[in-house]
N, C-alpha and C positions, 0 to 999 in steps of 0.2 A: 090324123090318119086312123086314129081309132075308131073313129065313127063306122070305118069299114069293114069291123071285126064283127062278125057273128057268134055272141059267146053261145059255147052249149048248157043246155037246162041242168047237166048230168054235170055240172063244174064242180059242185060243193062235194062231190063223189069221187073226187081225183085226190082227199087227201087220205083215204083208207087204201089206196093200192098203186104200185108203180107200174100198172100199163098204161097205154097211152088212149088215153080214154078223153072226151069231153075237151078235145083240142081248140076248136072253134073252128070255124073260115073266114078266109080273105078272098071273096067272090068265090069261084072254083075251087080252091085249093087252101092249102095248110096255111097260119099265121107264120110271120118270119122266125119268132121264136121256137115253137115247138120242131118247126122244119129243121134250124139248127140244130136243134137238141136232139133229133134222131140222126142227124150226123153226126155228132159226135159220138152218140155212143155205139156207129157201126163203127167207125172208126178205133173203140177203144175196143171192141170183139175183135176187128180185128190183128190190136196191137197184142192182147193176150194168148192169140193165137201161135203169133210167133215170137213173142218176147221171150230170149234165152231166161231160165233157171239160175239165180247167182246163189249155185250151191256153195261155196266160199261163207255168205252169209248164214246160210242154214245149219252149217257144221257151226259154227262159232257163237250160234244162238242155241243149237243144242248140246252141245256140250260145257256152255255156259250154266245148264239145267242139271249138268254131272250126267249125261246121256255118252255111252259110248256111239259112234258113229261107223258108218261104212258110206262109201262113193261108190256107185255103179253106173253103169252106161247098158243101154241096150244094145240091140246090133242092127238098129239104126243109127249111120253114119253121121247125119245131120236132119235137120230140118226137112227139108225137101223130101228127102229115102221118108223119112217118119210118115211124112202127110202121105206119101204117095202109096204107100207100100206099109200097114199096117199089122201086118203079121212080122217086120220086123220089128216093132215096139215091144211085142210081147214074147222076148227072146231075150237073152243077156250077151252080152259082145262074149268073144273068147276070151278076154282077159279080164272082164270081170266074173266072170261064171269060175275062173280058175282061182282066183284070187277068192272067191265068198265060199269054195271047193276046200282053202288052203285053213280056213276058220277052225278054232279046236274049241276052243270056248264050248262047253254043256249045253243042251238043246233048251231053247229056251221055249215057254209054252206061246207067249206071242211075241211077235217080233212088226214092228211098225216100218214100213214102207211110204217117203214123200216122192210124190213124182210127178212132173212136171204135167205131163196129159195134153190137153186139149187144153191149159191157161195157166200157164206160171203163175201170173197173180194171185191164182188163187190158192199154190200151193203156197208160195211164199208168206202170203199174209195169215191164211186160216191154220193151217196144218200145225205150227207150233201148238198157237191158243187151245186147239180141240187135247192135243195131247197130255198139255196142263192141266185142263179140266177131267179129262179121264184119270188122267193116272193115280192122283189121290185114292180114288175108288178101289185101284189093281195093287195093295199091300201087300194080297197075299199072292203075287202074280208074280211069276220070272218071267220078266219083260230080256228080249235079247236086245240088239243093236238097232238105232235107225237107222235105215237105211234111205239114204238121199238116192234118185233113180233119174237121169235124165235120157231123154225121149220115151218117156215111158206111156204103154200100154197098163189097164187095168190087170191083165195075165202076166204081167212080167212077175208081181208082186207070186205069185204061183211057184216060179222058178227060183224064186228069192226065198220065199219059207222053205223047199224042200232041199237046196244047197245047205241051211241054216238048220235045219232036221228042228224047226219050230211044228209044234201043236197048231199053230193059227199064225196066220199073217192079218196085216190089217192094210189097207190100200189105201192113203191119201193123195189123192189126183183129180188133178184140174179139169173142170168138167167143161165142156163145150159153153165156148161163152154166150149167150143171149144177151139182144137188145139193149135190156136192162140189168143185167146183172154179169160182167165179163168175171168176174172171180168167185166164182160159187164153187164149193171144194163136195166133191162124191167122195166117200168113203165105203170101202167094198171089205164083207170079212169071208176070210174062207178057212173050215178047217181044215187039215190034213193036207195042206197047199201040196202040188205035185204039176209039173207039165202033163197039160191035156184038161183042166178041173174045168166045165163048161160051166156059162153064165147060171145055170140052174143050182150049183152048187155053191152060189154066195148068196149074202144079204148084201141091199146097200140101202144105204143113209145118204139121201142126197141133197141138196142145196142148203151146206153149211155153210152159213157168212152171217154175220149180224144184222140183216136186212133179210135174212129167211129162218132158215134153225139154227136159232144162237148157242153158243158153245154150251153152256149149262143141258140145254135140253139135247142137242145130238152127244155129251159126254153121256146124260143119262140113258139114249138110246145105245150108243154103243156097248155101253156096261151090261144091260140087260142082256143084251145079244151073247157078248161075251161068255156073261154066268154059265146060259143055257145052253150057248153051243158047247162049251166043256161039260156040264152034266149030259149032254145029249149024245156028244160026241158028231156032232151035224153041223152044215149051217145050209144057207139057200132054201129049197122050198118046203124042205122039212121042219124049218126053223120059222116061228110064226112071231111078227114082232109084235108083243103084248102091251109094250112101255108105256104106250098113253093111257092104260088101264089106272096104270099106279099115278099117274101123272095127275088122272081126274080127282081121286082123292085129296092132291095137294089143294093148302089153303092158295086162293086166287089172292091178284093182285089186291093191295088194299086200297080204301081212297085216299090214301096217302103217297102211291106211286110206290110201294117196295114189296119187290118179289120174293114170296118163301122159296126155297131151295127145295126141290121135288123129294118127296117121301124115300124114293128107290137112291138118291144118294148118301153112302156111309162112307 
């Protein structure tokens, strides 16, 4: 049966990127292989779409790390309200808005937000890892509570810093899953969080997973952002991300396969 595979010229090209590139044909149409292979991975978009959050596991993995914790809900009811109705994600229910209202604890200057988004997977999997690699960096940082978020919107994280009267929120949320990549984690930073802060007034760091911006370099982008936005007192478009300036100076990989650790991490 192979004989009736038409491989393409562009094949030796398919192992520097995951698009679907240089498939081949079987007279008219796709080979059986690759044709599987793009079902599956609509299928795993979208299973990330709607795979509940098993916040359960996230408290118990950060608090494992000595992280105090918080549990929120939006004031979307379930699944369906979330996808359907949008502006409820980026709301807090009544009783969690009252309860993060009831908080005495001293204001912290950032406070980190996981939420579920548009792909659990990818809070679940990336969202710790990123926070262990940043935090080293934030010594001299009053980090407030994580906050675990589910049906969450990128603005919930808004309503979450300014109950919490944090300096900065930081947004870890499940970015809409593509093709090839269902758990890619956006991270969104905003200063002065507050209901109403419009997309203009954040940064984001987007397609964090290990198969895009691996932890080490979105910790070192985030840190940068961090610095600046507290000397600036800004973030969004005021805020220009510089990071790959410092980044170019680092020594490159060597021909040995081992990475230096970027100049901008202390």
């Amino acid at each position: 049966m192979s004989d009736f595979l038409e491989k393409n010229p562009w094949n030796a090209l398919r192992q520097f990127t995951n698009a679907r590139i240089a498939l081949g044909r079987a007279g008219n149409s796709l080979p059986t292989a690759p044709l599987l292979a793009f079902n599956l991975s609509h299928a795993q978009a979208r299973d990330a779409v709607h795979h509940p959050l098993d916040t359960g596991v996230l408290h118990e993995q950060l608090r494992a790390l000595n992280f105090t914790t918080l549990d929120v809900h939006s004031a979307a009811p379930d699944r369906e309200h979330y996808l359907r109705r949008p502006d409820l994600g980026r709301r807090l229910s009544a009783e969690s808005r009252a309860a993060l209202a009831q908080q005495q604890a001293d204001a912290p200057e950032v406070v980190f937000v996981i939420g579920d988004g548009l792909s659990a997977f990818a809070a679940s999997k990336q969202a710790i890892p990123l926070i262990e690699a940043v935090r080293p960096k934030l010594v001299d940082w009053k980090i407030g509570p994580v906050v675990v978020a589910r049906q969450a919107r990128v603005a919930l994280g808004d309503e979450i810093g300014e109950l919490l009267k944090s300096r900065l929120v930081v947004m870890l949320i499940g970015e809409r899953p593509g093709l090839s990549s269902p758990d890619s984690l956006g991270v969104y930073l905003t200063y002065a969080p507050k209901v109403g802060c419009s997309d203009a007034q954040r940064n984001c760091i987007s397609n964090v997973r290990p198969e895009g911006l691996d932890y080490p370099h979105a910790a070192h982008k985030l840190h940068y952002l961090l610095m600046h936005a507290r000397r600036l007192g800004l973030t969004g478009v005021g805020l220009k991300d510089d990071s790959d300036a410092l980044l170019e100076r680092a020594p490159t990989v060597s021909a040995l396969g081992d990475e230096s650790e970027p100049p901008g991490a202390v």
